[in-house]
KESE-371191 format. One record per residue (C-alpha): residue in one letter; x, y, z; residue number from 1. Coordinates in steps of 0.25 Angstrom, whole numbers, padded with zeros to 4 digits. Example, Ala and Ser with C-alpha at 12.3 -4.5 7.8 and 13.67 -1.06 7.14 Angstrom:
+-----+-------+-------+-------+-----+
! res !  east ! north !    up !   n !
+-----+-------+-------+-------+-----+
!   A !  0049 ! -0018 !  0031 !   1 !
!   S !  0055 ! -0004 !  0029 !   2 !
+-----+-------+-------+-------+-----+
END
This chain:
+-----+-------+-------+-------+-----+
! res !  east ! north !    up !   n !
+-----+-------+-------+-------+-----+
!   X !  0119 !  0120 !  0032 !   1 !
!   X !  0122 !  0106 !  0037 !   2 !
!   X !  0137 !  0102 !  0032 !   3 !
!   X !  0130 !  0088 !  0027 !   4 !
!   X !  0121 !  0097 !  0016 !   5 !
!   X !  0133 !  0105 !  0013 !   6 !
!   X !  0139 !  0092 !  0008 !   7 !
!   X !  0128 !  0090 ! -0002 !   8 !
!   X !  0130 !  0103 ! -0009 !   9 !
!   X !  0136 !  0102 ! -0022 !  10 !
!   X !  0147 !  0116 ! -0023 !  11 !
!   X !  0148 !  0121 ! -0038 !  12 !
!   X !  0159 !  0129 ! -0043 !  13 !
!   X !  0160 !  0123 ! -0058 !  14 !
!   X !  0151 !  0133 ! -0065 !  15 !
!   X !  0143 !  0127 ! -0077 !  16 !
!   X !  0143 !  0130 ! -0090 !  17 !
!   X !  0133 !  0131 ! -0103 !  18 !
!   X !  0134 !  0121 ! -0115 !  19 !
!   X !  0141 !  0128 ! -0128 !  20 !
!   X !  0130 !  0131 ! -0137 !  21 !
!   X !  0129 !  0123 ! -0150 !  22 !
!   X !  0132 !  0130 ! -0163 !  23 !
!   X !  0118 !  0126 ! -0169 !  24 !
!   X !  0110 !  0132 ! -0156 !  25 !
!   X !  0098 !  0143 ! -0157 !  26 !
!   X !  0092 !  0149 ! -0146 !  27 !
!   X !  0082 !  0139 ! -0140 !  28 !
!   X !  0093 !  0130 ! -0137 !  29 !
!   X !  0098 !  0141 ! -0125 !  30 !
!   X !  0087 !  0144 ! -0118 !  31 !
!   X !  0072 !  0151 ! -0116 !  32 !
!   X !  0073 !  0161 ! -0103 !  33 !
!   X !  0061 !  0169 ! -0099 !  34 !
!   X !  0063 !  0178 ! -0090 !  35 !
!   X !  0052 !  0184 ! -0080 !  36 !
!   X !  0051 !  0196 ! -0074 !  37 !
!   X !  0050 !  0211 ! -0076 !  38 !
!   X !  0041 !  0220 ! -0069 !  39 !
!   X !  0037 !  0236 ! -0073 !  40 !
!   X !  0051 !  0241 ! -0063 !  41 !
!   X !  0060 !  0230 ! -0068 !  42 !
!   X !  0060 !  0227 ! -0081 !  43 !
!   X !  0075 !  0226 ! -0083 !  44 !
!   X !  0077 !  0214 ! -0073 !  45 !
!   X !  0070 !  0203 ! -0085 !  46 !
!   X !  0078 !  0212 ! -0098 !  47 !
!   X !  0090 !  0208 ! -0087 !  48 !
!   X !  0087 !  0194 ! -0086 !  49 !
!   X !  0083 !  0191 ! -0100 !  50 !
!   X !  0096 !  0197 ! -0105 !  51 !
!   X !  0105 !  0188 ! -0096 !  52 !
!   X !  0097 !  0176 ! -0101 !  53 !
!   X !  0101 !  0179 ! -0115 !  54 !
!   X !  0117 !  0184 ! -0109 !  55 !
!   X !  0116 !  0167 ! -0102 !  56 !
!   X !  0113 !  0162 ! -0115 !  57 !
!   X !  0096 !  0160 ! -0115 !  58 !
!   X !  0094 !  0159 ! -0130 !  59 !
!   X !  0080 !  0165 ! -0129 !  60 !
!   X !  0075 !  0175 ! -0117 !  61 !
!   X !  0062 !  0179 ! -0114 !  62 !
!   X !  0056 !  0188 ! -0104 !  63 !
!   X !  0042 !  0188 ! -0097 !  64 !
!   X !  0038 !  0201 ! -0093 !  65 !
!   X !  0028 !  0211 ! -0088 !  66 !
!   X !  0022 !  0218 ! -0099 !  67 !
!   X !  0025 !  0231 ! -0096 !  68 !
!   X !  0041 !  0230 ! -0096 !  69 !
!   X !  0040 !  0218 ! -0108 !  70 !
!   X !  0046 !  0229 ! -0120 !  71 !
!   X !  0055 !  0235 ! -0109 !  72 !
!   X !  0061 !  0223 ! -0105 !  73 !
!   X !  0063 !  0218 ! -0122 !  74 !
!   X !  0070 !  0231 ! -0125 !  75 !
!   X !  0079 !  0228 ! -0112 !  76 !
!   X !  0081 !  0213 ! -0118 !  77 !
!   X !  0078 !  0211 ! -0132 !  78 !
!   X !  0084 !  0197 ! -0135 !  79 !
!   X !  0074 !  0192 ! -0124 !  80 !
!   X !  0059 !  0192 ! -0129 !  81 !
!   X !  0049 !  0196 ! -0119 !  82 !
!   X !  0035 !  0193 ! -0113 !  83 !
!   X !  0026 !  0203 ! -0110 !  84 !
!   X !  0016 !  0199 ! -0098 !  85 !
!   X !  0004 !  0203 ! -0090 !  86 !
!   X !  0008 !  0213 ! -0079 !  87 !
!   X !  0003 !  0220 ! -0067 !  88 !
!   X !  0001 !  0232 ! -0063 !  89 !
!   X !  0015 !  0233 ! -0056 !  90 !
!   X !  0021 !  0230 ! -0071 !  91 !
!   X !  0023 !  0215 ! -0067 !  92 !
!   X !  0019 !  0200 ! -0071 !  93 !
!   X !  0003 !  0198 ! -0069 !  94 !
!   X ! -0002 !  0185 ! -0065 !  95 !
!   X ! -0006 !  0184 ! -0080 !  96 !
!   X !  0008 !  0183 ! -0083 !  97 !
!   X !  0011 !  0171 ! -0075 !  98 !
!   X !  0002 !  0162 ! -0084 !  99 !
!   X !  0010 !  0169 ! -0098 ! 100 !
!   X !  0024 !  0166 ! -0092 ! 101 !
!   X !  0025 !  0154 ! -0087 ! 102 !
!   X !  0018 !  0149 ! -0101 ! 103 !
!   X !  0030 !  0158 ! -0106 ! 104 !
!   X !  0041 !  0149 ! -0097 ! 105 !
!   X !  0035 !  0137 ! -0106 ! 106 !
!   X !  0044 !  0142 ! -0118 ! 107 !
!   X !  0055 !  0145 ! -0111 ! 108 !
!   X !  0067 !  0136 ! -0103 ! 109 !
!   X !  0070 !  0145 ! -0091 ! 110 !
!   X !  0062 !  0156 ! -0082 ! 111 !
!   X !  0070 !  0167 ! -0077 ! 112 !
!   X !  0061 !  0174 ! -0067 ! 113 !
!   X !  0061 !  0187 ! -0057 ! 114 !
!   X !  0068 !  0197 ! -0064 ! 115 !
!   X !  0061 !  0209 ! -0061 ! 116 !
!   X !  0048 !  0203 ! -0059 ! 117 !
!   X !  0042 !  0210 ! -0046 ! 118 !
!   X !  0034 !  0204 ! -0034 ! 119 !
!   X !  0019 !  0200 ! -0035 ! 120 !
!   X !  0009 !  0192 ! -0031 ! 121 !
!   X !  0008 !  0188 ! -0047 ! 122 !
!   X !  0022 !  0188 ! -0048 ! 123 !
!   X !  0023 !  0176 ! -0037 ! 124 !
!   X !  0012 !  0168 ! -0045 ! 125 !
!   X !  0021 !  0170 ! -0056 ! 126 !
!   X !  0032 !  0165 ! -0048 ! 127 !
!   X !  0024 !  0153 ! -0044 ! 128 !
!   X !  0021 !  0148 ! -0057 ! 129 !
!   X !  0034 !  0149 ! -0062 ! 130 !
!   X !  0040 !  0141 ! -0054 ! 131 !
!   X !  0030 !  0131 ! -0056 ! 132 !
!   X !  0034 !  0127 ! -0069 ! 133 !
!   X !  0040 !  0115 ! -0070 ! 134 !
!   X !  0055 !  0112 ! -0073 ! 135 !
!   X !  0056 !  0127 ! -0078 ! 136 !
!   X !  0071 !  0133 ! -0075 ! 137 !
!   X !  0066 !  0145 ! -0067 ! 138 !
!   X !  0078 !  0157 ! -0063 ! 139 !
!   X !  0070 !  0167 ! -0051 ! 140 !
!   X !  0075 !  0179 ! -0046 ! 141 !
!   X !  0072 !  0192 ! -0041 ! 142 !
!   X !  0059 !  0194 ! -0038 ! 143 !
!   X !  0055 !  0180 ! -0045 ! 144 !
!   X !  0061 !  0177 ! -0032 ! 145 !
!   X !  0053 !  0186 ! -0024 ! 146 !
!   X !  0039 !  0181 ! -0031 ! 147 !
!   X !  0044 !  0167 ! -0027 ! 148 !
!   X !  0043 !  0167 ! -0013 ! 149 !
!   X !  0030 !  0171 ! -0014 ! 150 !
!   X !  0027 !  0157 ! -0020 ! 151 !
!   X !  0023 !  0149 ! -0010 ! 152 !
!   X !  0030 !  0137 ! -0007 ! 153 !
!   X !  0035 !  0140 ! -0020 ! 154 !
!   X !  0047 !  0129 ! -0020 ! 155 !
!   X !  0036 !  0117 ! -0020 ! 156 !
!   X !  0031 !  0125 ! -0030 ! 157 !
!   X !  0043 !  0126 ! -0040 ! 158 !
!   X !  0044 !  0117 ! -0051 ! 159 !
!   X !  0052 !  0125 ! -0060 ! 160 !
!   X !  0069 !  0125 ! -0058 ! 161 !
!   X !  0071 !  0137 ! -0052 ! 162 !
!   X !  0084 !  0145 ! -0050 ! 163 !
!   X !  0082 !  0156 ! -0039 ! 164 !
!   X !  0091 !  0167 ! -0039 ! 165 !
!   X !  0090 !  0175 ! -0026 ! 166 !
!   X !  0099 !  0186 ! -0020 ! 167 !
!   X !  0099 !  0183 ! -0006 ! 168 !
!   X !  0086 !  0194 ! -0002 ! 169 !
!   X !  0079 !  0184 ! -0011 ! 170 !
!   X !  0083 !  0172 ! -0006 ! 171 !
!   X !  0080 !  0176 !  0007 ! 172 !
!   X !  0065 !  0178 !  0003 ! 173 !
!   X !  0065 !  0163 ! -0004 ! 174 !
!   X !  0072 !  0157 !  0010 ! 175 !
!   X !  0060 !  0165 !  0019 ! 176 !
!   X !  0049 !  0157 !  0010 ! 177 !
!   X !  0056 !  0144 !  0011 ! 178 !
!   X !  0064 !  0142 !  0024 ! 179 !
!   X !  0062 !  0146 !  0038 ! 180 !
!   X !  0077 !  0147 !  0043 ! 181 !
!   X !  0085 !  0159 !  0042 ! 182 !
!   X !  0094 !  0164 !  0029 ! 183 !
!   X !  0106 !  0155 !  0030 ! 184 !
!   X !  0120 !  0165 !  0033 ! 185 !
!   X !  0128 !  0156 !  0021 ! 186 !
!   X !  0122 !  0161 !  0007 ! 187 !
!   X !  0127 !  0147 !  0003 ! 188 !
!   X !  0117 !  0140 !  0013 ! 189 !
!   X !  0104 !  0149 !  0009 ! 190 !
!   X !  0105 !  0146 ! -0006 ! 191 !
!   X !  0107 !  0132 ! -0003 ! 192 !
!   X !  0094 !  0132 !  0006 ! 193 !
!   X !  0086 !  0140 ! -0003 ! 194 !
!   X !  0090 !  0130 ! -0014 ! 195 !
!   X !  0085 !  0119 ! -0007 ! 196 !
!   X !  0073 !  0124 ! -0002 ! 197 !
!   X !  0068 !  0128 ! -0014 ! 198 !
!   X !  0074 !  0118 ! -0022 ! 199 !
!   X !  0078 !  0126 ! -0031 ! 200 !
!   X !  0090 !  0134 ! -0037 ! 201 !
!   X !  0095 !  0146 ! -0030 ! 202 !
!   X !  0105 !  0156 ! -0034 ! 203 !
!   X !  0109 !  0165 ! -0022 ! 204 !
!   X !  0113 !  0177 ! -0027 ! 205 !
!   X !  0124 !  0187 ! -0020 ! 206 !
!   X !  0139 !  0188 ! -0021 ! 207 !
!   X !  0143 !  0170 ! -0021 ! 208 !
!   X !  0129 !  0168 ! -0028 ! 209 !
!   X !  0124 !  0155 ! -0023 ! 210 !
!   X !  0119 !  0144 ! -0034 ! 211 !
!   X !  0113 !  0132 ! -0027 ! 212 !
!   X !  0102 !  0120 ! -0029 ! 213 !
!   X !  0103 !  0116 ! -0015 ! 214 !
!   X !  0112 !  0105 ! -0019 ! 215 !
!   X !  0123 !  0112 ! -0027 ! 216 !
!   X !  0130 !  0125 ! -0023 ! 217 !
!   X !  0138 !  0138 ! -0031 ! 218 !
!   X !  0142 !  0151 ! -0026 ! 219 !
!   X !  0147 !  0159 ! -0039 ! 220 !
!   X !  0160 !  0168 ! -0035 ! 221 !
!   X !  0156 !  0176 ! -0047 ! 222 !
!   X !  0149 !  0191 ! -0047 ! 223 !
!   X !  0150 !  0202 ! -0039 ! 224 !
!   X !  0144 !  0214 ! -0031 ! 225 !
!   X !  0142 !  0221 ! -0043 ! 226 !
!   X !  0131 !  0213 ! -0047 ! 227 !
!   X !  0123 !  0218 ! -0036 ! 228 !
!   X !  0114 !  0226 ! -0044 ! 229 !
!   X !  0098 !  0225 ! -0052 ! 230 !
!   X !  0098 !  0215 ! -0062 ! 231 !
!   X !  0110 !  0205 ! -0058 ! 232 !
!   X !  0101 !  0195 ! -0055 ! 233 !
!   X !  0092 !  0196 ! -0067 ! 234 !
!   X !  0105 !  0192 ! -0075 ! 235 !
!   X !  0108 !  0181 ! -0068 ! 236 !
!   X !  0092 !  0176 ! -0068 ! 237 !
!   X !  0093 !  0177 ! -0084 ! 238 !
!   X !  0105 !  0171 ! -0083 ! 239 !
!   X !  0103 !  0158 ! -0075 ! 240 !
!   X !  0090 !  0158 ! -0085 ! 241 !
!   X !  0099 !  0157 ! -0097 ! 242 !
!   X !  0109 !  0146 ! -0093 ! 243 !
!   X !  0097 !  0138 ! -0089 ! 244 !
!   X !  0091 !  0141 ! -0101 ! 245 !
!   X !  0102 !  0135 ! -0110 ! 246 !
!   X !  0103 !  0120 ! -0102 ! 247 !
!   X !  0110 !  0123 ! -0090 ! 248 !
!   X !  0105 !  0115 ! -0076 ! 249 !
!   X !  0098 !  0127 ! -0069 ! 250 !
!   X !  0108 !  0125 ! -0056 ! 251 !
!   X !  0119 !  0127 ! -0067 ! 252 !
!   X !  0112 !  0138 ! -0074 ! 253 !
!   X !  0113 !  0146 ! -0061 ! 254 !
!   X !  0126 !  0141 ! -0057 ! 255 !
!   X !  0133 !  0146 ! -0070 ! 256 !
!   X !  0120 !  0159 ! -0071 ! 257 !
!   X !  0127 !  0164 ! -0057 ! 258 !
!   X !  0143 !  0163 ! -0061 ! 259 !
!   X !  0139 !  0170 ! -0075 ! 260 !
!   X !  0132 !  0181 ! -0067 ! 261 !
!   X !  0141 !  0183 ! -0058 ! 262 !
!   X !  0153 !  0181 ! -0068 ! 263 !
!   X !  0147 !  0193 ! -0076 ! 264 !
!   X !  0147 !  0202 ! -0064 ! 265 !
!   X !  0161 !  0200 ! -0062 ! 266 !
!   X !  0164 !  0204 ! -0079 ! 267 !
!   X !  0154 !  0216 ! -0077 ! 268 !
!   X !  0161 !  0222 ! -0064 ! 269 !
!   X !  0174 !  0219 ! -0071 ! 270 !
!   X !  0167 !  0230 ! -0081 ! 271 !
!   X !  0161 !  0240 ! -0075 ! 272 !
!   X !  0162 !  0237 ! -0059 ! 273 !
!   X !  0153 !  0231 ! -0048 ! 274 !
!   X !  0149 !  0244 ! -0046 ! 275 !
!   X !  0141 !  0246 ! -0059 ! 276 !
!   X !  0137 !  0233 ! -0063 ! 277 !
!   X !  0125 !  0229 ! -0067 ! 278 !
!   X !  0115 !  0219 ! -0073 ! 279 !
!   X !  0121 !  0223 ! -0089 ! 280 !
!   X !  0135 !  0221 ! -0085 ! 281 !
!   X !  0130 !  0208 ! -0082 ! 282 !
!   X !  0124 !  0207 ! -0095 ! 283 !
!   X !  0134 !  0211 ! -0103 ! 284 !
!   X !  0145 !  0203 ! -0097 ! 285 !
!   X !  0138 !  0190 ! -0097 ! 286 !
!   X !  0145 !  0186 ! -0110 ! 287 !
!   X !  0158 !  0187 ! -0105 ! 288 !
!   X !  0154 !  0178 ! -0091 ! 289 !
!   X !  0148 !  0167 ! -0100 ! 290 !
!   X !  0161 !  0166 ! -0110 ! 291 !
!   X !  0172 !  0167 ! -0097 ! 292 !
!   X !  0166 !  0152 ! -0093 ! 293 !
!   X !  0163 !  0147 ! -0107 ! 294 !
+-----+-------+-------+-------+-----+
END
């Protein structure tokens, strides 16, 4: 990258911070989340994201699902409600359902979209539309990723605010789809390209995750390799969703959503070790990483 654009990036390190809560507040004032996802073989990666929504804050979580893992997913989750909705054959979202969720995304103030959804043809339509609706805070991961860049064009396409959380075999996929040069080397370089590309916000996941609008810059120096197992990224898709949820600017949202993350990691391998951490560790340690910066 040029030394002249390198000047125009804007380098983060202060990490934000939510607003202290009022004594007279109820739940509608910190957030509506749906979360989106689920298919028959992963029904735990939604119950995941929706119980680190309500861990971030979100005051009231909902989760749109296939029909067949619906009660599943609400045992797995019962502070979140649930949606059950049209399926295919494979256990996941029909084109029926696309019409039923994004009516569903009306009532709420923040998308969180990919855990555990699958790949299909319907699931792509799927992707289309939601990205079409208009000033909507969007988080994508997983496999909302994969469906994306089946969307064609789909960065002209995308009205909603999208925060995109790749790990780098994903980003990969979203740079073949939008540029014809090679991978850059420096991690630092790609998020920054993908960002602008797109014209969206890209969270590149991996150890340094990179947080980046094209115009502003972090690398969190939280986490570590213990958190490279199933279901770490569905907590920090509910959790981005969360602090967005309660007012937070979306680049913020991810900012703070990734140190919190990572910062969690770091009290969970001080528990039980890297070695046999996983997605609940997370979970249950998210208190103590939100009352160390407050």
């Amino acid at each position: 990258m040029p030394a002249q654009t390198r000047k125009k990036i804007k380098s983060i390190r202060a990490i934000p911070s939510l607003p202290r809560r009022k004594r007279d507040s109820h739940k509608g004032d910190f957030g509506r989340v749906l979360i989106i996802g689920g298919s028959r073989g992963m029904l735990g990666a939604p119950a995941l994201a929706a119980s680190a929504a309500l861990r971030g804050g979100a005051g009231l979580v909902k989760m749109a699902l296939p029909k067949s893992i619906q009660l599943a997913c609400a045992a797995l989750e019962p502070c979140a409600t649930s949606l059950a909705l049209p399926e295919s054959g494979a256990g996941t979202f029909a084109t029926a359902a696309i019409a039923k969720i994004t009516n569903a995304a009306k009532d709420h103030d923040v998308l969180a979209v990919g855990p555990g959804l699958d790949k299909s043809a319907a699931l792509s339509k799927l992707l289309g539309a939601i990205i079409g609706l208009a000033n909507k805070p969007v988080v994508i991961d997983a496999d909302g990723l994969n469906n994306l860049c089946q969307v064609r064009d789909w960065p002209k396409k995308a009205r909603a605010k999208l925060v995109l959380t790749p790990h780098p075999g994903e980003a990969k996929r979203l740079w073949a789809g939008l540029k014809k040069s090679a991978w850059p080397k420096s991690r630092r370089d790609a998020a920054l390209e993908l960002a602008r590309s797109c014209r969206q916000i890209v969270v590149l996941k991996g150890a340094g995750t990179v947080v980046t609008d094209g115009c502003r810059i972090y690398v969190n120096k939280t986490g570590n390799p213990g958190m490279a197992s199933g279901g770490s990224g569905d907590v920090l898709t509910g959790l981005i969703a969360a602090l967005a949820g309660q007012g937070l600017e979306l680049f913020d949202s991810a900012v703070l959503g990734v140190y919190i993350h990572g910062r969690a990691g770091d009290l969970a391998a001080e528990m039980v070790g890297q070695v046999s951490l996983t997605a609940h560790d997370l979970l249950e340690v998210l208190p103590d990483a939100f009352r160390q910066i407050q």
